[in-house]
N, C-alpha and C positions, 0 to 999 in steps of 0.2 A: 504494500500500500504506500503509495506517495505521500510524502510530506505536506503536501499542499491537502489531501482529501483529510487524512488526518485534522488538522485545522480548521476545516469547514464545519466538522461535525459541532464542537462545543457552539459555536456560532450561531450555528441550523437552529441546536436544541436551544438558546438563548433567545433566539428570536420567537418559537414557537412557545417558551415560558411566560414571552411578556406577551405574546400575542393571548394567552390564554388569558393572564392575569387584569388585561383592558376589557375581555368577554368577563371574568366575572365581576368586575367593578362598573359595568356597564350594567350587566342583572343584575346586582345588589343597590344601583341606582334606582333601576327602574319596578323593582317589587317594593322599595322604599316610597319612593313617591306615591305607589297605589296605596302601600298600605296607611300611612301618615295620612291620606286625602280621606280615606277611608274610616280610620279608627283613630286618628288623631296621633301628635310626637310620644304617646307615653305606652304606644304599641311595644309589643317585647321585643326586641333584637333577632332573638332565636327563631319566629315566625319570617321574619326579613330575609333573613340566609335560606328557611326553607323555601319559601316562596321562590329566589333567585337559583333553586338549587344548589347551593352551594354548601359547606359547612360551618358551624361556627366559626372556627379558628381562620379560615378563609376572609370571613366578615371582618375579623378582629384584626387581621394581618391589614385588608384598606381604612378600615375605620375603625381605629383605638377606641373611641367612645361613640356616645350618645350624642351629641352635641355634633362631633364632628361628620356622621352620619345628616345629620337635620340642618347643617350649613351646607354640603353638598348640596343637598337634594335642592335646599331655598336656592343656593346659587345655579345650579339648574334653570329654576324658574326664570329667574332675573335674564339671565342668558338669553332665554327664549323670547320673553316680551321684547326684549332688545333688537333680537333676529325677526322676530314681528314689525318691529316699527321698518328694519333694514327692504324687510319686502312689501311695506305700504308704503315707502320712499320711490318705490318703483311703479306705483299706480297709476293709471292716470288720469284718475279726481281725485285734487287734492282735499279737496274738503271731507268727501266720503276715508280717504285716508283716515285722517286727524279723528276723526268719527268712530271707526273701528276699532283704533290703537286706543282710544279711550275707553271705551267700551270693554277691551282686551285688559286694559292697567284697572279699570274699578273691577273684576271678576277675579286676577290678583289678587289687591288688596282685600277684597272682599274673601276668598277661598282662603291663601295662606297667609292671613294676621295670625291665627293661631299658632302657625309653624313659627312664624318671625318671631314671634312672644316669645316662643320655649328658647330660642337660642343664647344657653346661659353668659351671659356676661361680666369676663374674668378682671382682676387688676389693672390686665394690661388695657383694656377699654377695647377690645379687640372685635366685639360686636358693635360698638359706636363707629368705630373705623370702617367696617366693614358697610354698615349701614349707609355711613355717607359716601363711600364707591357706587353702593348699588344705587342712592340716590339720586345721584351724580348720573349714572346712566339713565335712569330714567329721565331727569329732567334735560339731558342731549337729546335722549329718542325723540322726548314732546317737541322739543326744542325745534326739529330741525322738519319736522311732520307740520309745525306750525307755520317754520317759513315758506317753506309752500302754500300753505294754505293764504297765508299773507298777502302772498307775490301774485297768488292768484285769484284774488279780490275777493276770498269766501269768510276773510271773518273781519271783524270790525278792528281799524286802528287800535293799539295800547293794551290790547288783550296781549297775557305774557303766559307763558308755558308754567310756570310755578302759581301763577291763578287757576290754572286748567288743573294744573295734580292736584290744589288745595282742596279744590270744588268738588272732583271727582273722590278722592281717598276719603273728603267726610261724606258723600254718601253711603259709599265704597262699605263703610264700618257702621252703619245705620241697624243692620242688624236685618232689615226689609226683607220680603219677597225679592226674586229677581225679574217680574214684574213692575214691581215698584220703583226698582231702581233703573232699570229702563226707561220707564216716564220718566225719572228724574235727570235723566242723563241728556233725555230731548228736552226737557224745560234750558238745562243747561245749553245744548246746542242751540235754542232761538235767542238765549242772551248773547252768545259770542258772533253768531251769524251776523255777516257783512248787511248792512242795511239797504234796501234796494232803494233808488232811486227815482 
C-alpha cells in the first residue's frame, strides 16, 4: 500500500466524523425546536436526543447545558426572520414586503417570548449582549424593508423602523387571538400607509 492511500484514510474517516457530527447537531436542533414550541424550555433533555435519534451523551457532547441548547434553537429563529426579510428585499411590492416581514416579526415575538424569557442570564451579561445583536438585526431587517417601502411612496414620511418593532412586539405580547392581532396589525398598517392624494 502506498504512502499516499495510507494518508487518505485518517482524513476520509475525519471528514465522515464531522460530516456525521453536523447530521446530529442539525436533529438535535430541529427535535428541539419542535419540542420547546410544543411543551415549552423546561421539556426534558433526554426526550430531545430521542426524538433527534441520537443518545444522551451525543446531546451533551453539542450542548453542555440547558441554556445552551435554548440559545441555539432562539438563534435559529432570529437567523430565519432575518433570511425572511433577505427574500422580501427581493419582492416586488415593497409595501406588501414591509407587511409580511411584520406580520413574520409579531408571530416571533408572539411564539418565542417564552423561549427568550428562559435564556438564563449569567455575570457576564451575556444574554443582554446577545439580545442586543439579535436586536440589532432585527431592526436592519425592518430597517432596510422600510427603505423601500419609503423610496416607493407606500408609507408616510418620518415613520422609522424602531416605531414599527415598538408597535408591533406590544401587540406581539398582548396575549390575543391571532385573529386579533391580525386586525391589529392592519389598524397599524392604515396609520403608516402613505397618504393618497
Amino acid at each position: 500500500m502506498s504512502p499516499e492511500r495510507t494518508a487518505e484514510r485518517p482524513a476520509g474517516r475525519s471528514r465522515v466524523r464531522r460530516a456525521d457530527a453536523e447530521q446530529n447537531r442539525a436533529a438535535l436542533l430541529a427535535a428541539a425546536r419542535y419540542l420547546l414550541d410544543e411543551r415549552g424550555p423546561d421539556v426534558p433533555l433526554d426526550e430531545v436526543a430521542r426524538r433527534a435519534g441520537v443518545a444522551n451523551a451525543t446531546l451533551y457532547r453539542h450542548f453542555a447545558t440547558r441554556a445552551e441548547l435554548i440559545l441555539a434553537v432562539y438563534a435559529g429563529e432570529v437567523a430565519e426572520l432575518s433570511d425572511v426579510a433577505g427574500r422580501l428585499l427581493q419582492a416586488s411590492d415593497p409595501d406588501r414586503a414591509l407587511t409580511d416581514w411584520l406580520r413574520a416579526f409579531a408571530h416571533h415575538v408572539a411564539t418565542k417570548r417564552e423561549l427568550a424569557l428562559a435564556l438564563p442570564d449569567g455575570p457576564d451579561d451575556r444574554r443582554g449582549t446577545l439580545f442586543a445583536d439579535w436586536h440589532a438585526a432585527m431592526h436592519t431587517a425592518c430597517e432596510r424593508l422600510l427603505g423601500r417601502a419609503h423610496a416607493a411612496g407606500c408609507v408616510r414620511p418620518g415613520v422609522q423602523a424602531s416605531d414599527l418593532l415598538t408597535l408591533v412586539s406590544g401587540i406581539a405580547t398582548t396575549g390575543l387571538p391571532a385573529d386579533r392581532i391580525e386586525a391589529l396589525l392592519s389598524l397599524i398598517r392604515s396609520g403608516y400607509a402613505a397618504r393618497q392624494q
